[in-house]
C-alpha positions as CSV (number, residue, x, y, z in Angstrom):
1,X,115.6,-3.2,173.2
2,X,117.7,-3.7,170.3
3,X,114.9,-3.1,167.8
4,X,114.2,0.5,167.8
5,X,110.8,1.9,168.4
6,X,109.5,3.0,165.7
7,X,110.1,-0.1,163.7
8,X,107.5,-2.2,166.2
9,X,104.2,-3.2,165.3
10,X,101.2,-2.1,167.0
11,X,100.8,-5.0,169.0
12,X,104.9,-5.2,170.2
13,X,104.0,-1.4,171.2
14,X,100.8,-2.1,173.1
15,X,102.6,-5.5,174.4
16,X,104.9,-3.3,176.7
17,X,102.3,-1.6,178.5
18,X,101.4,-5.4,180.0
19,X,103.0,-6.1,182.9
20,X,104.5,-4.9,186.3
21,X,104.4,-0.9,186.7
22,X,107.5,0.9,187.4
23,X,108.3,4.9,188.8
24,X,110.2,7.3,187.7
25,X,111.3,9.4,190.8
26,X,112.6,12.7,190.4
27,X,113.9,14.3,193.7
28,X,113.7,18.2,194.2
29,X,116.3,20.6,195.2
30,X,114.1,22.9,197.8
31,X,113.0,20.0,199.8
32,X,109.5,19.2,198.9
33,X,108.6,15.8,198.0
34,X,109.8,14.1,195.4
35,X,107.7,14.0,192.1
36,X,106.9,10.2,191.9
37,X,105.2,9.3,188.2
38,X,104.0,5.6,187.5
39,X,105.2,4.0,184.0
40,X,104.7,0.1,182.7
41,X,108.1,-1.0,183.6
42,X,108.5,-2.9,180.2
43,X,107.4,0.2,178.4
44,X,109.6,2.8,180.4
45,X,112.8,0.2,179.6
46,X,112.5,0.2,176.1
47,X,112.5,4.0,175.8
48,X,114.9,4.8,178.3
49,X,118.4,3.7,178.3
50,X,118.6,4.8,182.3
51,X,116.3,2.7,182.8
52,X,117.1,0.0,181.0
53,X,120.1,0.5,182.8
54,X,118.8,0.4,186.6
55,X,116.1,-2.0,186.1
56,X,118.2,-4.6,184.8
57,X,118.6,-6.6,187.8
58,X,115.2,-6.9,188.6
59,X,115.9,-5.5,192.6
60,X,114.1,-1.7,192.1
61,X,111.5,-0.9,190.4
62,X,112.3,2.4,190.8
63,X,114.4,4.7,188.3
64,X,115.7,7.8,190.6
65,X,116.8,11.2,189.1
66,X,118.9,13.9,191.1
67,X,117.4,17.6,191.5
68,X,117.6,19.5,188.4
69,X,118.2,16.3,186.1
70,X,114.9,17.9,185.0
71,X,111.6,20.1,185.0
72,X,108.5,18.5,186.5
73,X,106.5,19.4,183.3
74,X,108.7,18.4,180.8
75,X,109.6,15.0,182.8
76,X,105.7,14.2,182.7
77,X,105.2,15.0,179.1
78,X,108.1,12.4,178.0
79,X,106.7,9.7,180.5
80,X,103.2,10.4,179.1
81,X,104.0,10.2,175.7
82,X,105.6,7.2,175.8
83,X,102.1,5.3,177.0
84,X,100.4,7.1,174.5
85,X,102.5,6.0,171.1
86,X,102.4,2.7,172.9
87,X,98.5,2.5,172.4
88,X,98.2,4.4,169.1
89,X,97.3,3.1,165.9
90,X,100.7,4.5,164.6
91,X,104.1,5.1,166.2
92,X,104.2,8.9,166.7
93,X,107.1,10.9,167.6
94,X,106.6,13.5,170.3
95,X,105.5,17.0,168.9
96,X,107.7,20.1,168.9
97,X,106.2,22.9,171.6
98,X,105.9,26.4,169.8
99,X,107.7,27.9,173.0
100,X,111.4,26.8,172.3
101,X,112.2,26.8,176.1
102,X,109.7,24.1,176.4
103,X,111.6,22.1,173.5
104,X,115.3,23.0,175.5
105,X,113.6,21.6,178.9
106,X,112.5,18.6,176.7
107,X,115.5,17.7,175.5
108,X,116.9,18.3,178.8
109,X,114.7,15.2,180.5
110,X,115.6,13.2,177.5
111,X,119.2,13.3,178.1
112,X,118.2,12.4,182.0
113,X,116.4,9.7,181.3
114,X,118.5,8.5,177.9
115,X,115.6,8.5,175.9
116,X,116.9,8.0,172.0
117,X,113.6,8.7,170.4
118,X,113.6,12.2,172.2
119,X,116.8,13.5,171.1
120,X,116.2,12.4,168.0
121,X,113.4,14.1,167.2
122,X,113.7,17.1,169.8
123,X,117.4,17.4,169.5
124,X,117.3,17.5,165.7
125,X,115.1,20.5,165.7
126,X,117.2,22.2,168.6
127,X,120.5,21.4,166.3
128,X,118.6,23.2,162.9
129,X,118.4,26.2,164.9
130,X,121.7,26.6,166.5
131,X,123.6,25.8,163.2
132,X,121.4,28.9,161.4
133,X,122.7,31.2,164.1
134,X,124.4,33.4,162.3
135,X,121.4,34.2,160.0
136,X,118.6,33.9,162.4
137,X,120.1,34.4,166.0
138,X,118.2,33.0,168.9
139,X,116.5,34.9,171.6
140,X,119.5,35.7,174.7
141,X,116.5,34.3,176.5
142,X,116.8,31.4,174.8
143,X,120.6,30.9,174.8
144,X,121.0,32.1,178.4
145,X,118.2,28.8,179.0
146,X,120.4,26.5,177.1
147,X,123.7,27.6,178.1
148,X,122.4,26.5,181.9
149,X,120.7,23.7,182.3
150,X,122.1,21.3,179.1
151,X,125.4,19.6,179.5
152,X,128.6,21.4,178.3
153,X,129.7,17.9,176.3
154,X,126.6,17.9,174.4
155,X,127.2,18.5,170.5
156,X,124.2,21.0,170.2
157,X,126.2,22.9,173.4
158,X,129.6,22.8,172.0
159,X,128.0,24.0,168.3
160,X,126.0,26.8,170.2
161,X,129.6,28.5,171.6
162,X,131.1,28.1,168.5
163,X,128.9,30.2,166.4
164,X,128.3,32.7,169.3
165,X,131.7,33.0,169.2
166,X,131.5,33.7,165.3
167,X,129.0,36.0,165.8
168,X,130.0,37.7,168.5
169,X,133.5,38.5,166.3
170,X,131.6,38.5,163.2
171,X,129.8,41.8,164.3
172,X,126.2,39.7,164.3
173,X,125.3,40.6,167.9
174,X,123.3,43.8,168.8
175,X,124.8,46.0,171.5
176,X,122.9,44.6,174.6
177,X,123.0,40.7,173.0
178,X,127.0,40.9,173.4
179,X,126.9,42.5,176.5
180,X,124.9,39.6,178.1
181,X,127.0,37.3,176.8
182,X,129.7,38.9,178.4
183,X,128.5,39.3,181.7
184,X,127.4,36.1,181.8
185,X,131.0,34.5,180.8
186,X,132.5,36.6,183.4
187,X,130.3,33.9,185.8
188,X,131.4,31.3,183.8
189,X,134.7,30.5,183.4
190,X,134.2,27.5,181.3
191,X,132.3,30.1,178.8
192,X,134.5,32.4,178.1
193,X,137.6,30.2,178.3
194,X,135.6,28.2,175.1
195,X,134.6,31.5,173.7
196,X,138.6,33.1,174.4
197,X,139.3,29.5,172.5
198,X,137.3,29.8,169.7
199,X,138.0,33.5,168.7
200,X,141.7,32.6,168.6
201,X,141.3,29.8,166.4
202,X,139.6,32.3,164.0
203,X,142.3,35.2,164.7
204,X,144.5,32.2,163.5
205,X,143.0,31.1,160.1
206,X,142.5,34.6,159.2
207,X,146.4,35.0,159.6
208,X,147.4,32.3,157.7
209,X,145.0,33.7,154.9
210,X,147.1,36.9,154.8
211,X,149.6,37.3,152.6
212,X,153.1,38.0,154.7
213,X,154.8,39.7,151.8
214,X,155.5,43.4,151.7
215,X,154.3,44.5,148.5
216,X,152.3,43.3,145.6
217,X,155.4,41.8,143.8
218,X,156.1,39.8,146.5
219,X,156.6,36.0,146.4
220,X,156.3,35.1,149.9
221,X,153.2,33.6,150.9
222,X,152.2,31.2,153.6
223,X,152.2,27.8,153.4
224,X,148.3,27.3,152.1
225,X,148.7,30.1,149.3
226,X,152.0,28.0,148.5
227,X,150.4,24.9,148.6
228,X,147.4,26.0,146.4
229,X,149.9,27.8,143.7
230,X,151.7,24.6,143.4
231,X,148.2,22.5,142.7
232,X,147.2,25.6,140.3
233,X,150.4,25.5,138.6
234,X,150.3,21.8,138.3
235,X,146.2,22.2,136.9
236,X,147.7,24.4,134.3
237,X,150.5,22.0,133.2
238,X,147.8,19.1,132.7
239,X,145.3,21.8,130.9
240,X,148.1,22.6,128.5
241,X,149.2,19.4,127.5
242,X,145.3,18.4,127.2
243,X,145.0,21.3,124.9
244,X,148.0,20.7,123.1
245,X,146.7,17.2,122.0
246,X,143.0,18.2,121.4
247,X,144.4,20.6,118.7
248,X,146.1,17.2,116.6
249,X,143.4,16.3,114.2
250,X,142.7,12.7,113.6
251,X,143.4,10.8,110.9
252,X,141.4,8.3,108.9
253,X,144.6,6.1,110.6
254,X,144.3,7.5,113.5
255,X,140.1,6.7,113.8
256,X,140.4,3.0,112.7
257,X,143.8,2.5,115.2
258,X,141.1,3.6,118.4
259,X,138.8,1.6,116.7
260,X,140.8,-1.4,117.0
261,X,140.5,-1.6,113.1
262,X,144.4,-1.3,112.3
């Protein structure tokens, strides 16, 4: 649907629960059936880009996801509340959970199923957190959670590494924090080549922040303390000359030539 959401009326929102009913089938890893959970098709399309997606030629009316594209529970809260801002007064964007795994698993369905609203809302909130790492950690619990089920190309994933990286170098980490970390990378190799990558780009800027000279009289300098002497000495040059004129006092000639009167 090209108009999003939250920009439809009550009645466009309560229009797409008219009509045919779709499913949403999510398949399970340890062979019991698969969960099967009823949405109105039209309703289910607009909020879900998958399904949008595998709808469109009107054949299925089925939407499939494989084992551990998500959690039962989280995949039935999504589906739910997307009946229920259909038929309410307002549009309402799906609450936060006070647990944060339950926001992680969350987010996790809404990247299955493609749903924008979701990782808008959810994803936001997930993204606050991770970027105020390095004041407020998160739980290992918590990382160790998102670190295994959410995509390694998501933003929110690639932003986590990075400042656990920072930390982790920084000094941040307690003891038994960097120690899980490390265990876990040596599972992952993915991890710890992204971590090994990150912590060498920072071994890298703080070298070329170093001065390479030998003494304090020395003139060498890399090429960003070069570059930044040569703006500075440039800044002074203007400063000077700006000071040199502000010091002329104007003339009655001088008024009524700026004036145009002369």
């Amino acid at each position: 649907m090209s108009v999003p959401i939250r920009d439809l009326t009550r009645f466009e929102r309560k229009t797409l629960l008219q009509g045919p009913q779709a499913c949403v089938i999510l398949n399970m890893a340890d062979g019991t059936p698969p969960l099967v959970i009823p949405v109105p098709r039209a309703a289910l399309e607009a909020f879900s880009t998958v399904a949008s997606k595998q709808l469109a030629d009107g054949n299925t009316a089925s939407v499939i996801l494989q084992p551990g594209a998500a959690a039962p529970g989280a995949l039935r809260i999504l589906l739910e509340w997307i009946q229920r801002t259909c038929d309410a007064r307002d549009y309402m964007p799906l609450p936060k959970k006070a647990a944060l795994s339950h926001n992680v698993m969350m987010y996790h369905a809404a990247l299955a199923l493609g749903m924008t609203e979701v990782k808008i809302t959810i994803g936001g909130y997930l993204n606050v957190l991770v970027e105020d790492f390095c004041n407020q950690p998160l739980r290992w619990n918590d990382v160790y959670q998102m670190l295994t089920i959410l995509p390694q190309t998501s933003m929110i994933i690639q932003r986590l590494v990075e400042n656990l990286a920072h930390a982790r170098r920084m000094g941040l980490l307690p003891l038994e924090y960097k120690q899980n970390l490390e265990t876990f990378a040596k599972t992952c190799p993915e991890l710890h080549k992204q971590l090994d990558k990150h912590d060498q780009r920072m071994s890298n800027n703080q070298t070329l922040l170093r001065p390479i000279g030998n003494g304090p009289n020395s003139n060498t300098r890399n090429w960003v303390s070069r570059k930044n002497n040569t703006e500075r000495r440039g800044g002074h040059t203007r400063r000077r000359e700006f000071a040199d004129a502000s010091e002329h006092l104007l003339s009655d000639a001088d008024v009524d030539r700026i004036m145009g009167r002369g």
